[in-house]
PAZAPA-4460 file (N, C-alpha, C; in steps of 0.05 Angstrom, whole numbers, plus 32768, in hexadecimal, padded with zeros to 4 digits):
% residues 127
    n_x    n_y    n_z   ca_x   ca_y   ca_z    c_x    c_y    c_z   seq   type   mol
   81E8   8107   7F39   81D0   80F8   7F36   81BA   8106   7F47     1      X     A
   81A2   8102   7F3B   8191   8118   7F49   8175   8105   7F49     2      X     A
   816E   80F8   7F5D   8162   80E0   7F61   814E   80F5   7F76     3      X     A
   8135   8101   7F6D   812B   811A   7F86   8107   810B   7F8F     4      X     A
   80FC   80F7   7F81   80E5   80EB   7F8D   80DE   80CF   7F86     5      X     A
   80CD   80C4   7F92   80C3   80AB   7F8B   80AF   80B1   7F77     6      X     A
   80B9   80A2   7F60   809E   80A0   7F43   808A   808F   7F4E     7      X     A
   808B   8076   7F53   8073   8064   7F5A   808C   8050   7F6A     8      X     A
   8066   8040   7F77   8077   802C   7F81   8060   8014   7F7C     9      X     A
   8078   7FF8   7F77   8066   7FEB   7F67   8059   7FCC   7F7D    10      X     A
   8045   7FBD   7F7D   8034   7FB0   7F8A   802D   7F98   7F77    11      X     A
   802F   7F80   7F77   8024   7F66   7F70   8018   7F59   7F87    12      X     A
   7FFA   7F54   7F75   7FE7   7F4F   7F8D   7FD9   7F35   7F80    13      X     A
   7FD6   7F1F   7F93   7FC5   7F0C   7F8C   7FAF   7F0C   7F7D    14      X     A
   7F9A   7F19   7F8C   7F77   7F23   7F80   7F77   7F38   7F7D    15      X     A
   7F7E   7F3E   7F5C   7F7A   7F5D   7F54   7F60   7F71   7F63    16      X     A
   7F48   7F66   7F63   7F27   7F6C   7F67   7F2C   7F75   7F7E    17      X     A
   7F38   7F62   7F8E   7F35   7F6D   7FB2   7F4B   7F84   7FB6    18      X     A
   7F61   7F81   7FA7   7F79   7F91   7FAE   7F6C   7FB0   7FA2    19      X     A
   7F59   7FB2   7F90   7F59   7FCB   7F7C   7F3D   7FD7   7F96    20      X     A
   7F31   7FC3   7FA2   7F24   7FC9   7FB4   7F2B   7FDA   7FC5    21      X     A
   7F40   7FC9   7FD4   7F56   7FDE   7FE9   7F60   7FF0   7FE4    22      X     A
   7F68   7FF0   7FD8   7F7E   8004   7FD1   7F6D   8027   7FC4    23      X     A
   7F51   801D   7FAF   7F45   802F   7FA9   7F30   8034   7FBE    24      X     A
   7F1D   8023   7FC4   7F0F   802F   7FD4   7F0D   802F   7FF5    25      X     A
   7F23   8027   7FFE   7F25   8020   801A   7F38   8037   8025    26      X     A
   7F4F   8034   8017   7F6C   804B   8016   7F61   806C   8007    27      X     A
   7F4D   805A   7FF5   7F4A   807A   7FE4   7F58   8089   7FD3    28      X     A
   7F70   8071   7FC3   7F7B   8086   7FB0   7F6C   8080   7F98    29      X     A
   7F6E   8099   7F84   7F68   80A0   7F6E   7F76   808A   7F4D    30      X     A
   7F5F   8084   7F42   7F6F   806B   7F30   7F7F   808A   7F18    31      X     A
   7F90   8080   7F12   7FA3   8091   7EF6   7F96   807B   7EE3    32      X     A
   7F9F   8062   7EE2   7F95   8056   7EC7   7F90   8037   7ED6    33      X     A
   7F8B   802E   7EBC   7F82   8012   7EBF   7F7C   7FFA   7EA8    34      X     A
   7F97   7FEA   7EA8   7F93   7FE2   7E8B   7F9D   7FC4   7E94    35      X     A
   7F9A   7FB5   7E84   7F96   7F93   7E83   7FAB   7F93   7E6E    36      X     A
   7FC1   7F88   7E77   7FD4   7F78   7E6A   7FD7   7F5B   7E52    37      X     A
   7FCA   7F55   7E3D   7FC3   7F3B   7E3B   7FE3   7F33   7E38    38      X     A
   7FF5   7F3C   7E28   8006   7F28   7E2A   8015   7F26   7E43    39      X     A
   800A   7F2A   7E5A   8017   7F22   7E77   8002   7F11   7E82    40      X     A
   7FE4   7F1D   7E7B   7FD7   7F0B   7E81   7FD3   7F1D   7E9F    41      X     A
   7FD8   7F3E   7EA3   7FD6   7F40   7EC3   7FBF   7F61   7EB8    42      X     A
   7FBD   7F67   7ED5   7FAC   7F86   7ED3   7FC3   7F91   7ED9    43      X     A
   7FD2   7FAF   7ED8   7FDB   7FC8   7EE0   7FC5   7FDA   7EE2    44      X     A
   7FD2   7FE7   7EF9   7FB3   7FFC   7F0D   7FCA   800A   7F1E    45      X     A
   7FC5   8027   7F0D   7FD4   8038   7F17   7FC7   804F   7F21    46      X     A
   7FD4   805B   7F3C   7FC0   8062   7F54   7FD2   8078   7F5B    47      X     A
   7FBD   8097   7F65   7FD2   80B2   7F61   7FD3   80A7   7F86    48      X     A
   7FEC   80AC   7F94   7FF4   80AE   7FAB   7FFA   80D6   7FB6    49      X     A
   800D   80DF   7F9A   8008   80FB   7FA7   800C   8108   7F85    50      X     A
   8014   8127   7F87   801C   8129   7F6A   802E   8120   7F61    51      X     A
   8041   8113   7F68   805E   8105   7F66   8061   80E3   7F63    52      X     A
   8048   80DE   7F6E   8051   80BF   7F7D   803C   80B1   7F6F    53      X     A
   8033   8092   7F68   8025   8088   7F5C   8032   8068   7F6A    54      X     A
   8018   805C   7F6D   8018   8042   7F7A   800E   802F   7F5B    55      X     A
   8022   801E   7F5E   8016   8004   7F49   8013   7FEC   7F52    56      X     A
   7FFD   7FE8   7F47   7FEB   7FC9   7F56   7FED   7FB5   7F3C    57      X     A
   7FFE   7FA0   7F3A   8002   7F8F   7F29   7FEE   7F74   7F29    58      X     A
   7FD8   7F6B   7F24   7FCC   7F58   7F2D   7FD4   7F46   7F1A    59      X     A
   7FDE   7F35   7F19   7FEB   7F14   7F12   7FE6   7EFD   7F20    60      X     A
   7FE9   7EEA   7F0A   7FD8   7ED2   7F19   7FED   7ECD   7F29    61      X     A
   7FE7   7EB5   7F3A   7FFC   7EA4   7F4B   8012   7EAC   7F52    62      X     A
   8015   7ECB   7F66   802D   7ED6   7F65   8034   7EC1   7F81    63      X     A
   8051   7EBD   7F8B   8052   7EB9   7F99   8053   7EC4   7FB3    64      X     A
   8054   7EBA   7FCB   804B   7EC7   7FE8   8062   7ECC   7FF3    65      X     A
   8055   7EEF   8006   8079   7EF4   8010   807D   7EE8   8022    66      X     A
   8094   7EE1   801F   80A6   7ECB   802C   80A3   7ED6   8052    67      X     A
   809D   7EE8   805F   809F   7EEC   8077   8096   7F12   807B    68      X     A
   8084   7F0B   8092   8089   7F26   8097   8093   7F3D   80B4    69      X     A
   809F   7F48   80AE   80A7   7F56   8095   80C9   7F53   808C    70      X     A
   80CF   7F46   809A   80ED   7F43   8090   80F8   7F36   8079    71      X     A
   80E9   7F30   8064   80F0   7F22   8053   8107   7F3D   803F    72      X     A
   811E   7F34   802A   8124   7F41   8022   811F   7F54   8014    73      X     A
   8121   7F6F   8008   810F   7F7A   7FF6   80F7   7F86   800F    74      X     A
   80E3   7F95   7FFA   80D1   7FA7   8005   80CC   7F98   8023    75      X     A
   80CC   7FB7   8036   80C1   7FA4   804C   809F   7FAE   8056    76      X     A
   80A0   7FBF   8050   8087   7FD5   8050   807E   7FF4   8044    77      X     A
   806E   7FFA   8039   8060   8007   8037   805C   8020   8043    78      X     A
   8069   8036   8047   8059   8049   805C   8057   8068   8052    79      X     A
   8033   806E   805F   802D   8085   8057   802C   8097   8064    80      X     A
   802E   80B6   8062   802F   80D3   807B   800C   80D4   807F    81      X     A
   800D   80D7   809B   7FED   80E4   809E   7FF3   80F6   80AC    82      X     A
   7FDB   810C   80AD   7FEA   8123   80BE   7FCF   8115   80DB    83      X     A
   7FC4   810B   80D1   7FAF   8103   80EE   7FA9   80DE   80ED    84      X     A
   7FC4   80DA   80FA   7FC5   80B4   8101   7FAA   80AC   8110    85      X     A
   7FA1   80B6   811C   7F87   80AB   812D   7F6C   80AE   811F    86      X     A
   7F6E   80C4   8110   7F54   80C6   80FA   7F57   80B1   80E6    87      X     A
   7F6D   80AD   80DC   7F70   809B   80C2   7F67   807B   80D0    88      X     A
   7F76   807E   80EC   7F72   8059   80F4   7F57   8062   80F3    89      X     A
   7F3F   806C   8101   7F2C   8069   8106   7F14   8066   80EC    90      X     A
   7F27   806D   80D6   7F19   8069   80BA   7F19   8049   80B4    91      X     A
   7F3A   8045   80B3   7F44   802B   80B0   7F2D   8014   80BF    92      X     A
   7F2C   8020   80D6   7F16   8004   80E8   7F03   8007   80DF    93      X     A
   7EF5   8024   80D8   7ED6   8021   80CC   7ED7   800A   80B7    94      X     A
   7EE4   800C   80A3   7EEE   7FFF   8088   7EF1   7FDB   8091    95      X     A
   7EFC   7FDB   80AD   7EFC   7FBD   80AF   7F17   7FB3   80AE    96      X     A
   7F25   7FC6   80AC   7F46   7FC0   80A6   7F57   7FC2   80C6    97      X     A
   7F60   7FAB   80CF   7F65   7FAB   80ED   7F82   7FB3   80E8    98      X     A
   7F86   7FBF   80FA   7F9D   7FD7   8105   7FAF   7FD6   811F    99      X     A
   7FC1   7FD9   8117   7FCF   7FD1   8130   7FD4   7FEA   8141   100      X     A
   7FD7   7FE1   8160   7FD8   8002   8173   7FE3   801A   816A   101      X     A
   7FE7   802F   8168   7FEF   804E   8161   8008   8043   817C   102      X     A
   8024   803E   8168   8036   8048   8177   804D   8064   8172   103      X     A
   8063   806D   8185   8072   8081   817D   808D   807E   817A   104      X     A
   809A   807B   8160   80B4   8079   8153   80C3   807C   816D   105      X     A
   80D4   8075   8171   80EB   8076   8186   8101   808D   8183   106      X     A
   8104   8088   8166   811C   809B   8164   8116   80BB   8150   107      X     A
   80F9   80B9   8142   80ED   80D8   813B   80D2   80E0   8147   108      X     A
   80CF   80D1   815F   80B2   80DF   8169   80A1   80DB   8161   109      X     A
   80A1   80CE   8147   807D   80D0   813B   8075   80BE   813A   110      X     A
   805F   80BE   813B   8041   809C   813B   8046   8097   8129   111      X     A
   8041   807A   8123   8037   806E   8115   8028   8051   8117   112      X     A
   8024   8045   8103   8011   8023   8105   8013   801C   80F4   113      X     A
   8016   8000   80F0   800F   7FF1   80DB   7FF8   7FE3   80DB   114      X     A
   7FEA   7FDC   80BB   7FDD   7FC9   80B0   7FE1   7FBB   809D   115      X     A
   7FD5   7FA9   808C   7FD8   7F9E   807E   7FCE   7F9D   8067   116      X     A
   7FD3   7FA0   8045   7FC3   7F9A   8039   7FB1   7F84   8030   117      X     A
   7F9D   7F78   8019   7F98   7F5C   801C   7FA4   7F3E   801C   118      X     A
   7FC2   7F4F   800D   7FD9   7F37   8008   7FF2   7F30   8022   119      X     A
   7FEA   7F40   8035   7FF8   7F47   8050   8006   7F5A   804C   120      X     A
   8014   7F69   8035   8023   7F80   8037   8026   7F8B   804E   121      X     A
   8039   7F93   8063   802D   7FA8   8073   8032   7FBF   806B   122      X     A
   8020   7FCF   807A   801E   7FF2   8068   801E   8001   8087   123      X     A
   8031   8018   8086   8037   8024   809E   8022   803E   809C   124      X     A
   8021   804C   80B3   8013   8066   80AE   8026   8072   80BA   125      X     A
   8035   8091   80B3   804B   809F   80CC   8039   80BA   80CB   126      X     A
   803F   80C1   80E4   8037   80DA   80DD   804C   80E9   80ED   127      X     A
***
């Protein structure tokens, strides 16, 4: 079996408008497509992450809320490589997006932080 990258990874978000907000112009990825579902009744908004990777933002009505964070079962977070963690937070706060301290992994040395998206997701940064 030869399982060698992540295709996408997929996101159901309360407020499509605010989520396509974040994610496009706050985070800054690039839309791939964008199409309205009627018989779901939802939007798909698919977003380039790298040449490999693609993020999907499912907006549906009345999804329900995650149960805890972050331990709930299933996804627990989100996390992206930066090669410069202190540049990216300092974007993040321009943007308004509160950030938690730059700490350093215990067991590989490297920084990281979390935030949150608008639905609480948390989303890690490693570098």
């Amino acid at each position: 079996m030869n399982l060698s990258r992540i295709h996408h990874i997929a996101i159901i978000v309360s407020d499509y408008e605010v989520s396509k907000d974040f994610y496009v112009n706050k985070l800054g990825f690039q839309v791939i497509r964008e199409n309205y579902r009627p018989e779901k009744e939802d939007w798909k908004l698919d977003l380039r992450v790298d040449d490999t990777t693609e993020l999907e933002i499912f907006g549906v009505k009345h999804p329900p809320k995650r149960v805890t964070r972050p331990e709930a079962a299933g996804l627990r977070h989100l996390a992206f490589f930066t090669e410069d963690i202190e540049g990216v937070v300092a974007e993040l706060k321009e943007k308004g997006i509160d950030v938690e301290p730059v700490r350093t992994d215990e067991f590989s040395g490297g920084k990281f932080t979390f935030f949150a998206d608008p639905d609480g997701l948390p989303i890690e940064l490693h570098e």
